[in-house]
PDB file with SEQRES, HELIX, SHEET and CRYST1 records, atoms N, CA, C and O in Angstrom:
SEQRES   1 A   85  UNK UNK UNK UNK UNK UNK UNK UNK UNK UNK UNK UNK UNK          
SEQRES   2 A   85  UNK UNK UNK UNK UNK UNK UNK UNK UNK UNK UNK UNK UNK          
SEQRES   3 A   85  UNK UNK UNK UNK UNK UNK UNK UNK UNK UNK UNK UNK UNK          
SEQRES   4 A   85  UNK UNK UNK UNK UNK UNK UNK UNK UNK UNK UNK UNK UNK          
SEQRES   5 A   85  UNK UNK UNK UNK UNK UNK UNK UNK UNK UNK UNK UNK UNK          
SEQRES   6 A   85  UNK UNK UNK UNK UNK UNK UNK UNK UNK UNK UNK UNK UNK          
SEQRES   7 A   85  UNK UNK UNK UNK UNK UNK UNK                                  
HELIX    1 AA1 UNK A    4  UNK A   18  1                                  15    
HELIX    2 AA2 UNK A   63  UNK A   65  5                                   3    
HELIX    3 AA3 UNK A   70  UNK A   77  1                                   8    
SHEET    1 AA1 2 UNK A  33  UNK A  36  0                                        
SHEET    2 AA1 2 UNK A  81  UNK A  84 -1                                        
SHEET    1 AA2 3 UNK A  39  UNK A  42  0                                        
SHEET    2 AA2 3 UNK A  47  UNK A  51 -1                                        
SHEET    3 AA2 3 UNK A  57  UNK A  61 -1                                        
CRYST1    1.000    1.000    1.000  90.00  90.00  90.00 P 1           1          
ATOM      1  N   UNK A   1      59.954 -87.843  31.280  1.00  0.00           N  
ATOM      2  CA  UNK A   1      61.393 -87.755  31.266  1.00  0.00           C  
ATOM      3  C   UNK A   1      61.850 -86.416  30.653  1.00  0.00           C  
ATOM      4  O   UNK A   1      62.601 -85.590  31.173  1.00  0.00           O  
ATOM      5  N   UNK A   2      61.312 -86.367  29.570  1.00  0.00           N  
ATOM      6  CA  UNK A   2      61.958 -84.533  28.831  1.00  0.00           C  
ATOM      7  C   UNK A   2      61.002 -83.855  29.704  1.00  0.00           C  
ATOM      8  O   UNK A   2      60.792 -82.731  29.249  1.00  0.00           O  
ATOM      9  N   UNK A   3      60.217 -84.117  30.965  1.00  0.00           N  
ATOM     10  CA  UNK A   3      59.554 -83.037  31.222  1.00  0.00           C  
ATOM     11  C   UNK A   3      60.443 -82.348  32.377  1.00  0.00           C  
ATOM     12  O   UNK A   3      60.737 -81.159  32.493  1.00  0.00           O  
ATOM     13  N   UNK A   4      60.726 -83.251  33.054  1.00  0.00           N  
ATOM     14  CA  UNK A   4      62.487 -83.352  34.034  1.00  0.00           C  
ATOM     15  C   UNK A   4      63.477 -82.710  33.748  1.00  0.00           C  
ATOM     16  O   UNK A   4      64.002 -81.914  34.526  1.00  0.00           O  
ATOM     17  N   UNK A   5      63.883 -82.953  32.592  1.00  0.00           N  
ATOM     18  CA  UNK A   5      65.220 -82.830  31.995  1.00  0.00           C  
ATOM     19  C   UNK A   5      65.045 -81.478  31.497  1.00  0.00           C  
ATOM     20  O   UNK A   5      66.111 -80.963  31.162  1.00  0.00           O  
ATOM     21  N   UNK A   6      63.590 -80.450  31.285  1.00  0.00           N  
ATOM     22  CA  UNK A   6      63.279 -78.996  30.809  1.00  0.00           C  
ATOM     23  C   UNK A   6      63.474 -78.408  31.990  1.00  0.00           C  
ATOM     24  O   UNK A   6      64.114 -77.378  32.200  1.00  0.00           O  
ATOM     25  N   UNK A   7      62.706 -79.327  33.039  1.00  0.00           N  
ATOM     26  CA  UNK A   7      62.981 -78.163  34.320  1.00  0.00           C  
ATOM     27  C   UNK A   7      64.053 -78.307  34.808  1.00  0.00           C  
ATOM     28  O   UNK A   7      64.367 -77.260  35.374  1.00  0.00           O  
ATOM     29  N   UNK A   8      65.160 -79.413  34.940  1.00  0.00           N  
ATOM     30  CA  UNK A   8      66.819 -79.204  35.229  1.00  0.00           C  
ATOM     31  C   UNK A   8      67.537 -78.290  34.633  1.00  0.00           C  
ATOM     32  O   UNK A   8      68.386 -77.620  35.220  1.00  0.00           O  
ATOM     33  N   UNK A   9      67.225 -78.179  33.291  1.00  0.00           N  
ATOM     34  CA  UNK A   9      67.669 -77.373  32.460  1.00  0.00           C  
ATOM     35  C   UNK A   9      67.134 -75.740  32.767  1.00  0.00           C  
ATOM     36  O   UNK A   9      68.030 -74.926  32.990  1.00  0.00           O  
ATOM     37  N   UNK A  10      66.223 -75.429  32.776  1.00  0.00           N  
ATOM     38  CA  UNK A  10      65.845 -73.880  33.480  1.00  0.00           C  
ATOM     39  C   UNK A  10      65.838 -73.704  34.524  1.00  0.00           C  
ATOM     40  O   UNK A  10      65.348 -72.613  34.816  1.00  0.00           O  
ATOM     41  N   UNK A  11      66.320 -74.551  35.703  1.00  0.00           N  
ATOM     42  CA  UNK A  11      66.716 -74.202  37.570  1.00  0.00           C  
ATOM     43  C   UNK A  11      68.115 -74.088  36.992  1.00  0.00           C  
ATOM     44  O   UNK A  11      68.677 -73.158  37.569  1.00  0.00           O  
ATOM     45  N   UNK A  12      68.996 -74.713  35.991  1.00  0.00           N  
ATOM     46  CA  UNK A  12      70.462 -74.616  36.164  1.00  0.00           C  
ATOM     47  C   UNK A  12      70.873 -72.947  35.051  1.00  0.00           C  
ATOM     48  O   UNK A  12      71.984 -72.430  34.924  1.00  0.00           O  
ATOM     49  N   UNK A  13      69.659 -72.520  34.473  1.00  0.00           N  
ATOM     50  CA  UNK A  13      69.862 -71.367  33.406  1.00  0.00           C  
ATOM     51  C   UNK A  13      69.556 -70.297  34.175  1.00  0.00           C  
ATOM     52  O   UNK A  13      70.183 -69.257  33.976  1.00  0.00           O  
ATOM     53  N   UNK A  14      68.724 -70.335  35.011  1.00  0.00           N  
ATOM     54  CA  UNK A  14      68.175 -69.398  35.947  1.00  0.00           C  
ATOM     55  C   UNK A  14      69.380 -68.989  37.363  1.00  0.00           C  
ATOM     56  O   UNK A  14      69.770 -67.886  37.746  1.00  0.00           O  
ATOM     57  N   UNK A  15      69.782 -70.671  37.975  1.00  0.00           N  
ATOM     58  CA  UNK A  15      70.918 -70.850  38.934  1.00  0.00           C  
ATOM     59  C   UNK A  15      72.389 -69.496  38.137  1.00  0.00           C  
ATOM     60  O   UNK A  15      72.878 -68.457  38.579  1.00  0.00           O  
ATOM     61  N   UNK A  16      72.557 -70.149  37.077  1.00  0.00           N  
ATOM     62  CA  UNK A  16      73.534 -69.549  36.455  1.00  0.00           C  
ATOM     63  C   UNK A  16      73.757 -67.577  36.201  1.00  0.00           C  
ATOM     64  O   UNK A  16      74.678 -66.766  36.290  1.00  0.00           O  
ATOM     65  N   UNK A  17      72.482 -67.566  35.903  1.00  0.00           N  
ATOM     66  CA  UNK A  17      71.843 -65.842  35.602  1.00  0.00           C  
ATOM     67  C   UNK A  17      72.287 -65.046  37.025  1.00  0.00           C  
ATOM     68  O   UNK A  17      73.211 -64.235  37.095  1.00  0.00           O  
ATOM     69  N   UNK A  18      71.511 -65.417  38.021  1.00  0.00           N  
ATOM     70  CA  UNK A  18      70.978 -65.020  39.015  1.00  0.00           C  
ATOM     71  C   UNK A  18      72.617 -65.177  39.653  1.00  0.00           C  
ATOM     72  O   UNK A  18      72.956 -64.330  40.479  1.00  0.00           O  
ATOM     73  N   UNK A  19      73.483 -66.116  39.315  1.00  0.00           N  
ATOM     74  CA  UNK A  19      74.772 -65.575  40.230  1.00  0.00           C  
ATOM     75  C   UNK A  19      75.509 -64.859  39.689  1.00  0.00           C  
ATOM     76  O   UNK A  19      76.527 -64.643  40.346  1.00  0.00           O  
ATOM     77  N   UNK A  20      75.452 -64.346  38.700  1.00  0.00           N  
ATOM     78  CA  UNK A  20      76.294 -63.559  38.042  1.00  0.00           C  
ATOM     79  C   UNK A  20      76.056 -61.558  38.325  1.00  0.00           C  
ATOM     80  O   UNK A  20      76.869 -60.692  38.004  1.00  0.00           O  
ATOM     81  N   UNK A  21      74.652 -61.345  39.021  1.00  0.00           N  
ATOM     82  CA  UNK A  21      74.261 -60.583  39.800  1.00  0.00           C  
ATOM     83  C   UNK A  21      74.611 -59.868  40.721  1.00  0.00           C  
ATOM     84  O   UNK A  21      73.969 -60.165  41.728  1.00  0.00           O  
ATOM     85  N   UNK A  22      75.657 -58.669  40.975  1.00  0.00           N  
ATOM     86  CA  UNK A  22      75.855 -58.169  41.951  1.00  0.00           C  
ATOM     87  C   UNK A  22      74.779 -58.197  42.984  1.00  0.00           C  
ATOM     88  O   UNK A  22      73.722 -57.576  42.880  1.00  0.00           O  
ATOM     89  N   UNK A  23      75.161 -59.056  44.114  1.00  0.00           N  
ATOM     90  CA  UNK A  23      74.097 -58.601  45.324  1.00  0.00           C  
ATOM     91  C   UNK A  23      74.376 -57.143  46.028  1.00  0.00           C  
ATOM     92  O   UNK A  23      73.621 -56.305  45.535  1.00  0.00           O  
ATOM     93  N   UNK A  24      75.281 -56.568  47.085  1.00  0.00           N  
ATOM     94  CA  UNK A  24      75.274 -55.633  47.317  1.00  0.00           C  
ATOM     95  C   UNK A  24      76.758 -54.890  46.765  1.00  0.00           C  
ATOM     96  O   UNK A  24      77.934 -54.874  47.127  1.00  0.00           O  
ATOM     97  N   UNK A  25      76.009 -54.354  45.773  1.00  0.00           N  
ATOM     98  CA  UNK A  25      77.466 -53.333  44.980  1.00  0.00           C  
ATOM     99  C   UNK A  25      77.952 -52.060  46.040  1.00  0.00           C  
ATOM    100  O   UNK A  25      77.133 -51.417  46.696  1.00  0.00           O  
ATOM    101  N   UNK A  26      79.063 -51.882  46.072  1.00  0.00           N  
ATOM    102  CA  UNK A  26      79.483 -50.936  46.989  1.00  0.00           C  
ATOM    103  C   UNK A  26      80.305 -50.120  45.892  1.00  0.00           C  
ATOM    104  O   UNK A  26      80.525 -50.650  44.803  1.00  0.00           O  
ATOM    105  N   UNK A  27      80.770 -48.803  46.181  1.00  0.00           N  
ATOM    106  CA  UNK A  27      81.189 -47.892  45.418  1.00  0.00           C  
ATOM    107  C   UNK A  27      83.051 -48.181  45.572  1.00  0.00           C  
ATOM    108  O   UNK A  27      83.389 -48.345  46.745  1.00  0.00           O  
ATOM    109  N   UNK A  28      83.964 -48.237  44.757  1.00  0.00           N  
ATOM    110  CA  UNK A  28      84.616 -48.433  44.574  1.00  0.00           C  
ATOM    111  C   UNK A  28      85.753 -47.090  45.227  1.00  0.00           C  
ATOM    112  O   UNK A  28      85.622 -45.884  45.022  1.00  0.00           O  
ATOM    113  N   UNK A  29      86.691 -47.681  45.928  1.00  0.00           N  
ATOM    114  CA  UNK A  29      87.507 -46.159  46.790  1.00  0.00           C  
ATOM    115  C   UNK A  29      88.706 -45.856  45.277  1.00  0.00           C  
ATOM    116  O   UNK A  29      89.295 -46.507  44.415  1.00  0.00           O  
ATOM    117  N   UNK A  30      88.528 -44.472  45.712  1.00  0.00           N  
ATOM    118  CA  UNK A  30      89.003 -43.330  44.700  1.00  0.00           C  
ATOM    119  C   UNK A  30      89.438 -42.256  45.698  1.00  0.00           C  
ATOM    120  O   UNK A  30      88.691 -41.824  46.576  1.00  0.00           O  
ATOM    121  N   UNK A  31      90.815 -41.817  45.486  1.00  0.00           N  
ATOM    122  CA  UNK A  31      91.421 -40.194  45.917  1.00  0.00           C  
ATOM    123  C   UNK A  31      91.260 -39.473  44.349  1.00  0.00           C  
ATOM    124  O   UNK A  31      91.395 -40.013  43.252  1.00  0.00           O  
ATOM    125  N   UNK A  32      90.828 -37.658  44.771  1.00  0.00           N  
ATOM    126  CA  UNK A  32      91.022 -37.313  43.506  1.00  0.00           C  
ATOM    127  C   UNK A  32      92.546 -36.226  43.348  1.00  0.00           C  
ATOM    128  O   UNK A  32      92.585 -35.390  44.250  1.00  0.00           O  
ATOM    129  N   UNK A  33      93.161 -36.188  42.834  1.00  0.00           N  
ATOM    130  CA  UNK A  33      94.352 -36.213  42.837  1.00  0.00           C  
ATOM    131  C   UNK A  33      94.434 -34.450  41.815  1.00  0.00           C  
ATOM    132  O   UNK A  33      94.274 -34.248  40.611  1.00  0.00           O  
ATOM    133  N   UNK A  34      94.760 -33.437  43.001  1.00  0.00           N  
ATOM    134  CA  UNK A  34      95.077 -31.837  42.210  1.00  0.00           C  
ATOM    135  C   UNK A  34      96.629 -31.800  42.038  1.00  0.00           C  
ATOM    136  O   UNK A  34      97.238 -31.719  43.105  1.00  0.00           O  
ATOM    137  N   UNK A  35      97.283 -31.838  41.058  1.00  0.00           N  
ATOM    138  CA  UNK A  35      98.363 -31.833  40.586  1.00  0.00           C  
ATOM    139  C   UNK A  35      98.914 -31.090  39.585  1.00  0.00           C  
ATOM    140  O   UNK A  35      98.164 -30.857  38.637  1.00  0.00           O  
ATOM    141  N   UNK A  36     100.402 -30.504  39.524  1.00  0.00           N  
ATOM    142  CA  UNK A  36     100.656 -30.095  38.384  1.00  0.00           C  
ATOM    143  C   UNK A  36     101.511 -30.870  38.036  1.00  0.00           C  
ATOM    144  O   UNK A  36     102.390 -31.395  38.719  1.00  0.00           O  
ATOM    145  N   UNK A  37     101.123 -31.051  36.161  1.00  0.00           N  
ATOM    146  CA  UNK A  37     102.123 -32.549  35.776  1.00  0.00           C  
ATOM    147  C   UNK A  37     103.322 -31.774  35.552  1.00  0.00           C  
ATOM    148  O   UNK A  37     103.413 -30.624  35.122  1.00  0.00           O  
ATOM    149  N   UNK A  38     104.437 -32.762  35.991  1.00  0.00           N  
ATOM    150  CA  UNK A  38     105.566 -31.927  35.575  1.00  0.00           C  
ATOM    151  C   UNK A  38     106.454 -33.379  34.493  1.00  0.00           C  
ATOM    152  O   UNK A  38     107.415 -33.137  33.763  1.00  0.00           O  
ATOM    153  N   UNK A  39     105.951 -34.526  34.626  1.00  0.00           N  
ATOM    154  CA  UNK A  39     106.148 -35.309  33.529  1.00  0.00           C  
ATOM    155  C   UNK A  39     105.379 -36.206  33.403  1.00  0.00           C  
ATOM    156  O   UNK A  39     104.790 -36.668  34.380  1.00  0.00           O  
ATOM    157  N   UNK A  40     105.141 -36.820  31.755  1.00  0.00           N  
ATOM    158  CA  UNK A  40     104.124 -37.462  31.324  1.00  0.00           C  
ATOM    159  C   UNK A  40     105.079 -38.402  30.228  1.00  0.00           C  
ATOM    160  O   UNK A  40     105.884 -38.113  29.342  1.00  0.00           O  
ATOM    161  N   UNK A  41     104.519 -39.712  30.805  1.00  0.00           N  
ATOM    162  CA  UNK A  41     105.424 -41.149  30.313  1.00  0.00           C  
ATOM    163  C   UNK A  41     104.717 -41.981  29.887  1.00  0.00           C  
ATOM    164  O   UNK A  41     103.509 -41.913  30.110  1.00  0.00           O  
ATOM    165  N   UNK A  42     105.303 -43.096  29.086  1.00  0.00           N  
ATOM    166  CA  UNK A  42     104.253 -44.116  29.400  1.00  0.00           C  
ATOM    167  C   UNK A  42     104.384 -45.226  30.764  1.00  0.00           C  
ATOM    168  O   UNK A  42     105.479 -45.705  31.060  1.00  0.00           O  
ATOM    169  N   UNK A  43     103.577 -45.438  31.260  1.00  0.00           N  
ATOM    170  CA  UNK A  43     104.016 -46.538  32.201  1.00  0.00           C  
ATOM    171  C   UNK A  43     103.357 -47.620  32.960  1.00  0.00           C  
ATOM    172  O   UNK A  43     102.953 -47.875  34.095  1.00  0.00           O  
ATOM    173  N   UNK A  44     103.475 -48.295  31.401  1.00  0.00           N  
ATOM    174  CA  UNK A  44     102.755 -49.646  31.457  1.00  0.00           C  
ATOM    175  C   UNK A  44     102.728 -49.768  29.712  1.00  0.00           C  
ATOM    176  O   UNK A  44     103.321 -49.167  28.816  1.00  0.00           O  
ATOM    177  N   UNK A  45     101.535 -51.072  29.757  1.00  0.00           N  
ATOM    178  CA  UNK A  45     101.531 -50.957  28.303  1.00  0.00           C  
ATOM    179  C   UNK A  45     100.091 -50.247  27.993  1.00  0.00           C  
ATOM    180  O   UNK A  45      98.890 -50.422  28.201  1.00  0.00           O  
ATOM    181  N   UNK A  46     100.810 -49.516  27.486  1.00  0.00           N  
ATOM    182  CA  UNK A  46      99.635 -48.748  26.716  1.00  0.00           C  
ATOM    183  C   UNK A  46      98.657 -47.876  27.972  1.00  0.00           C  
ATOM    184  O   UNK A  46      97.437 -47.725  28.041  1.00  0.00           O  
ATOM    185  N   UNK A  47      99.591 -47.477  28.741  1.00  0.00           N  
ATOM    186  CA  UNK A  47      98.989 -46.777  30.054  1.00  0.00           C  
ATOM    187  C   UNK A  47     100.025 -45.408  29.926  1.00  0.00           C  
ATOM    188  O   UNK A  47     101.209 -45.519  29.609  1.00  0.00           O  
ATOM    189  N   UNK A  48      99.518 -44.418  30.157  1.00  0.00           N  
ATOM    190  CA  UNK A  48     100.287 -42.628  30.351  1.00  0.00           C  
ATOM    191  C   UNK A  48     100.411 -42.616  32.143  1.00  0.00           C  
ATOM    192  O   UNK A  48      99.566 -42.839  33.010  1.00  0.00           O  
ATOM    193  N   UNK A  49     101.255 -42.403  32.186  1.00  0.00           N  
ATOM    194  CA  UNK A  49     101.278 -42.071  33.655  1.00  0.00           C  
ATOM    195  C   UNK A  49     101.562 -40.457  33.768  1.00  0.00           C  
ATOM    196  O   UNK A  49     102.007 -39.889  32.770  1.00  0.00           O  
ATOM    197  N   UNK A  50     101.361 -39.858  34.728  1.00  0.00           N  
ATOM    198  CA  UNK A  50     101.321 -38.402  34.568  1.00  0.00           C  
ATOM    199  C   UNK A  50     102.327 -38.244  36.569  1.00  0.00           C  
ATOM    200  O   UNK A  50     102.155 -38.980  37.540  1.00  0.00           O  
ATOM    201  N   UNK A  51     103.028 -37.330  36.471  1.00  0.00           N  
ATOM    202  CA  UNK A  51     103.941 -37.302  37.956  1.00  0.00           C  
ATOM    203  C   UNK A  51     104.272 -36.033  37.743  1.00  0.00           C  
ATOM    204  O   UNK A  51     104.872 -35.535  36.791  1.00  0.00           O  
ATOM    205  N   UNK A  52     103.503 -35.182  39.436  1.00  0.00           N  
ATOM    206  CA  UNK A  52     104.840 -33.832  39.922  1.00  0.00           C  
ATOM    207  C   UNK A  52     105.881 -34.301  40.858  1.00  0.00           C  
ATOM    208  O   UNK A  52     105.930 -35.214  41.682  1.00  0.00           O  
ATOM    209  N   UNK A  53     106.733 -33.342  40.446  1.00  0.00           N  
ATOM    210  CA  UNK A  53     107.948 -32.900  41.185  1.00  0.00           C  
ATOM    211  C   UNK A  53     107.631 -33.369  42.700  1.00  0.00           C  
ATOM    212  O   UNK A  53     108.647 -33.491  43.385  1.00  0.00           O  
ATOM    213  N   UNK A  54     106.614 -33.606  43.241  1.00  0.00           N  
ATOM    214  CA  UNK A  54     106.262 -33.716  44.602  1.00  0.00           C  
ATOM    215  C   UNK A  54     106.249 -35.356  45.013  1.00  0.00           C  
ATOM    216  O   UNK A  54     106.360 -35.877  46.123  1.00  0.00           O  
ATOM    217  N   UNK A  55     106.064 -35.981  43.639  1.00  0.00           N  
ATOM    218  CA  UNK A  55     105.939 -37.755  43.904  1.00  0.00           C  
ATOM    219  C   UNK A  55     104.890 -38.114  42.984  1.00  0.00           C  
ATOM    220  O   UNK A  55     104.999 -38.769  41.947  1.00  0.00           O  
ATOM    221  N   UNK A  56     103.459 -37.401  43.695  1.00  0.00           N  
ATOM    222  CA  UNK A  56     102.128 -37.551  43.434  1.00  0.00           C  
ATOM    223  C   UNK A  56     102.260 -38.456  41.472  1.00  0.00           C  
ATOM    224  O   UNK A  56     102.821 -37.943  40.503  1.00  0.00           O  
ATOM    225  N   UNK A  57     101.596 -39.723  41.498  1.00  0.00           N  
ATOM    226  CA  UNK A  57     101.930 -39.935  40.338  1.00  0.00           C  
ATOM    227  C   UNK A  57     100.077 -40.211  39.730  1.00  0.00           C  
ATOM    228  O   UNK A  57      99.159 -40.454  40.513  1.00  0.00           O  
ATOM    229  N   UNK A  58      99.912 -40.093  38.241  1.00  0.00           N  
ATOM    230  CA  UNK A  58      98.192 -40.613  38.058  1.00  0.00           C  
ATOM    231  C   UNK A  58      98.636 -41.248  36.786  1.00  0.00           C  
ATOM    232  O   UNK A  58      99.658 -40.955  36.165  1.00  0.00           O  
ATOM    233  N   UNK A  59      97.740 -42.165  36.463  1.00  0.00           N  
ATOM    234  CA  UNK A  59      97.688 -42.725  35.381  1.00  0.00           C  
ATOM    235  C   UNK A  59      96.233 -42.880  34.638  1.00  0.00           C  
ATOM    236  O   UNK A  59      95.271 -42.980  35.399  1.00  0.00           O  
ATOM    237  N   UNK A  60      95.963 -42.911  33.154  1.00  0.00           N  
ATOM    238  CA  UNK A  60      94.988 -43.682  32.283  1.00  0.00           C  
ATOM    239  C   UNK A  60      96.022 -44.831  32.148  1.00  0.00           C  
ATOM    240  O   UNK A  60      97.220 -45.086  32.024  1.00  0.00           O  
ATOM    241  N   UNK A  61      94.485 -45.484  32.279  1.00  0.00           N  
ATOM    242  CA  UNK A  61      94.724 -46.950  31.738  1.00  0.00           C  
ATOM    243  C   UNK A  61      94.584 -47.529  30.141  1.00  0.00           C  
ATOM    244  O   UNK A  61      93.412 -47.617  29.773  1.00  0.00           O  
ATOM    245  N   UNK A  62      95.222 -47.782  29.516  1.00  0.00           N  
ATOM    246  CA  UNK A  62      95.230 -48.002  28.252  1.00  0.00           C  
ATOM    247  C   UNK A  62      94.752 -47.288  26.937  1.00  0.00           C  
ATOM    248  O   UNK A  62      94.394 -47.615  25.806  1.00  0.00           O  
ATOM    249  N   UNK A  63      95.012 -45.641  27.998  1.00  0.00           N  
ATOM    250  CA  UNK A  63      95.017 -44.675  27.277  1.00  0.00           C  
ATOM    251  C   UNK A  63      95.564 -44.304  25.361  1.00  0.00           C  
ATOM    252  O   UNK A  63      95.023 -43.722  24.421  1.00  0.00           O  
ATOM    253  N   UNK A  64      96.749 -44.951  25.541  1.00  0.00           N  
ATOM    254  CA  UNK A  64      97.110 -44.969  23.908  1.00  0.00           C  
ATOM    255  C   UNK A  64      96.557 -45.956  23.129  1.00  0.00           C  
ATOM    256  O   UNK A  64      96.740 -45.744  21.931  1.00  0.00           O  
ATOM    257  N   UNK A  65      95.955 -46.943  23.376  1.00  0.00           N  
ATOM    258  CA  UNK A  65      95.084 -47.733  22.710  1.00  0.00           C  
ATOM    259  C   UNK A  65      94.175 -46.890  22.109  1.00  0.00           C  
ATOM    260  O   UNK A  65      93.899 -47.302  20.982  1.00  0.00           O  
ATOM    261  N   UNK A  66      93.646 -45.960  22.382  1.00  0.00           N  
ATOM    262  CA  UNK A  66      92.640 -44.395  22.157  1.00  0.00           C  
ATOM    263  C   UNK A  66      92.985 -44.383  21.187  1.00  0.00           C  
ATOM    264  O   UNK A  66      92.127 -45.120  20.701  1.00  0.00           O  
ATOM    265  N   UNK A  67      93.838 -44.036  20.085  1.00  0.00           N  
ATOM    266  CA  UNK A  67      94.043 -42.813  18.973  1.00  0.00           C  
ATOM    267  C   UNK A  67      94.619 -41.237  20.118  1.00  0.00           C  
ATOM    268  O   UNK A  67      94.575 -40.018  19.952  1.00  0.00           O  
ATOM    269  N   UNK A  68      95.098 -42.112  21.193  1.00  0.00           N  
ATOM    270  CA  UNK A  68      95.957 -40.735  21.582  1.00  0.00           C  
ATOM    271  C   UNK A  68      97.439 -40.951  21.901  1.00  0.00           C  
ATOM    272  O   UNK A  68      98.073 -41.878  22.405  1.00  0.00           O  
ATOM    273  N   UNK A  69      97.727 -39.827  21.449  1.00  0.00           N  
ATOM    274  CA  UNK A  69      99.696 -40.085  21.816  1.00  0.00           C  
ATOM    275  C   UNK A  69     100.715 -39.168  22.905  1.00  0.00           C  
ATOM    276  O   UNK A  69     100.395 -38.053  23.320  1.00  0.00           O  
ATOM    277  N   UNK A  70     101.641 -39.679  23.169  1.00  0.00           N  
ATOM    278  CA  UNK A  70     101.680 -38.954  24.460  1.00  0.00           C  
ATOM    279  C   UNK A  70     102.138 -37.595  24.331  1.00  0.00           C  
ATOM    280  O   UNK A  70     102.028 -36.786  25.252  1.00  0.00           O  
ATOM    281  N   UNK A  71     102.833 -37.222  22.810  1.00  0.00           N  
ATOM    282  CA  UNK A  71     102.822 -35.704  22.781  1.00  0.00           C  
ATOM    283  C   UNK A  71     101.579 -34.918  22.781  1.00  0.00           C  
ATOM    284  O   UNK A  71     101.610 -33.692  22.879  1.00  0.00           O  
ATOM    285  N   UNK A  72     100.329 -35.682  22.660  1.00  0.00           N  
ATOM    286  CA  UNK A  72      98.766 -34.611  22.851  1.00  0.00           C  
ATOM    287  C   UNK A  72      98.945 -34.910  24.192  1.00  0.00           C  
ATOM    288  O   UNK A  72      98.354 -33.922  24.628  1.00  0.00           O  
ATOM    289  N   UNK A  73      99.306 -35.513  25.197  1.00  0.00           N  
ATOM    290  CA  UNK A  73      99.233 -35.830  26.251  1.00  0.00           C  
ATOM    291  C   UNK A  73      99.983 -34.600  26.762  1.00  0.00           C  
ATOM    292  O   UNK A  73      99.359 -33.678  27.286  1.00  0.00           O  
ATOM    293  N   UNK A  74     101.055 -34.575  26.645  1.00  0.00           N  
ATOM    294  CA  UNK A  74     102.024 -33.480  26.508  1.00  0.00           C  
ATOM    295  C   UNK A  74     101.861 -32.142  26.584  1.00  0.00           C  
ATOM    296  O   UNK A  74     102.014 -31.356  27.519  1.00  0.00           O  
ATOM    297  N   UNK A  75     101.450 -31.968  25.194  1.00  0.00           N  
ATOM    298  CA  UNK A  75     100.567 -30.320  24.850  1.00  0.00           C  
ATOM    299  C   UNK A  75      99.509 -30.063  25.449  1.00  0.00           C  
ATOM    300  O   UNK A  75      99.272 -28.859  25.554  1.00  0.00           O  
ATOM    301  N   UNK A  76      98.648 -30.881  25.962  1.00  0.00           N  
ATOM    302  CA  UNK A  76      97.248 -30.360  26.833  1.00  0.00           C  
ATOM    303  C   UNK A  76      97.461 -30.598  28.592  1.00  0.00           C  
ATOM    304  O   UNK A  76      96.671 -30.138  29.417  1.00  0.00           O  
ATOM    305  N   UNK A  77      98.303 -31.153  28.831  1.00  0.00           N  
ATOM    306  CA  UNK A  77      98.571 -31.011  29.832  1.00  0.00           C  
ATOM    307  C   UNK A  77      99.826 -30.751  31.021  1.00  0.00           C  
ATOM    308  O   UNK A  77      99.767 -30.553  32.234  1.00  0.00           O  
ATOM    309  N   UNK A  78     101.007 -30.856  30.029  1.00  0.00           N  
ATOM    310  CA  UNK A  78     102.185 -30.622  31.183  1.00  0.00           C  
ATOM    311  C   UNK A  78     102.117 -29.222  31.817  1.00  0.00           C  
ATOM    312  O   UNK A  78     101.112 -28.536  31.633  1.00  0.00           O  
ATOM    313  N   UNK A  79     102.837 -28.907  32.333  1.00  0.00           N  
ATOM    314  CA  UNK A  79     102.971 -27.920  33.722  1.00  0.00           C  
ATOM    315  C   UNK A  79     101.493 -27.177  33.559  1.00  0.00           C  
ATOM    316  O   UNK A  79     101.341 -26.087  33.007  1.00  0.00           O  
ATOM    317  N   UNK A  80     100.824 -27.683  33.930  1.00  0.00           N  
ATOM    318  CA  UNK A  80      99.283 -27.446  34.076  1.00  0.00           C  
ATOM    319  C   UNK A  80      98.516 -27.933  35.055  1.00  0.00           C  
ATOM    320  O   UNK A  80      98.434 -29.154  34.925  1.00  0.00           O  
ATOM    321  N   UNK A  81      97.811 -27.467  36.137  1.00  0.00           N  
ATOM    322  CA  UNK A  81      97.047 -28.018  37.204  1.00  0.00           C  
ATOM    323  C   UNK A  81      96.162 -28.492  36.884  1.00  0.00           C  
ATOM    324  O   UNK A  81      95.252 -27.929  36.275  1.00  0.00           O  
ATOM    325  N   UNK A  82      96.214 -30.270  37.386  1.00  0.00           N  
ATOM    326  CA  UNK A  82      95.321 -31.019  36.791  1.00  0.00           C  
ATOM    327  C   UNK A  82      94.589 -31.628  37.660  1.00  0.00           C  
ATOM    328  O   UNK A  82      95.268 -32.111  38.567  1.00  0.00           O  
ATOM    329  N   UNK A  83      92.799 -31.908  37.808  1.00  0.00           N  
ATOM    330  CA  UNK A  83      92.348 -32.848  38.388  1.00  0.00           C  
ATOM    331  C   UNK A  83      92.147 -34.563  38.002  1.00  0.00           C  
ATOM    332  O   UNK A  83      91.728 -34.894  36.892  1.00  0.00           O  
ATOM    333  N   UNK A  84      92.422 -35.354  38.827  1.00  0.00           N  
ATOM    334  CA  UNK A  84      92.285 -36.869  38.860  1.00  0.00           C  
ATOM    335  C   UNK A  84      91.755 -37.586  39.619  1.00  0.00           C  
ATOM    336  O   UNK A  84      92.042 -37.522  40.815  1.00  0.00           O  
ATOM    337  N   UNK A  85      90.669 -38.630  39.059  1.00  0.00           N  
ATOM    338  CA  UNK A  85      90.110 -39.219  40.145  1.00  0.00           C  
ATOM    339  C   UNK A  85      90.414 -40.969  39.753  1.00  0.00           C  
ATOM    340  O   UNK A  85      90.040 -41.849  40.527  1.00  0.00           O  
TER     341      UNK A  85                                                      
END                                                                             
């Protein structure tokens, strides 16, 4: 009976492992985005969004959670050509 109940127990630990497994991972779609910021906001929580004059908008995601604030955001990057991916 516990000899049963060991191997139910390691087909359902093993079952469990084994699906949690990406089978075929595919690469995730990304544009990379050449821009000059012409304003830098927050927009979201705790997300910087960065936008030119043209529309083009980029964001970090929970960027100020960092120890960063959006005037360093500011100083290192407004009207400056920036890459984003």
């Amino acid at each position: 009976m516990i000899y049963t109940i060991k191997i139910i127990v390691i087909a359902l630990l093993t079952y469990s492992f084994t699906s949690c497994i990406t089978q075929s991972p595919e690469p995730e779609e990304f544009n990379i985005l050449n821009i000059q910021v012409d304003t830098i906001y927050e927009g979201g929580v705790k997300d910087v969004a960065f936008k030119e004059n043209a529309g083009q908008t980029a964001y970090i995601n929970r960027a100020l959670e960092n120890e960063y604030t959006l005037q360093e955001f500011r100083e290192k990057t407004l009207k400056r050509k920036s890459h984003y991916i």
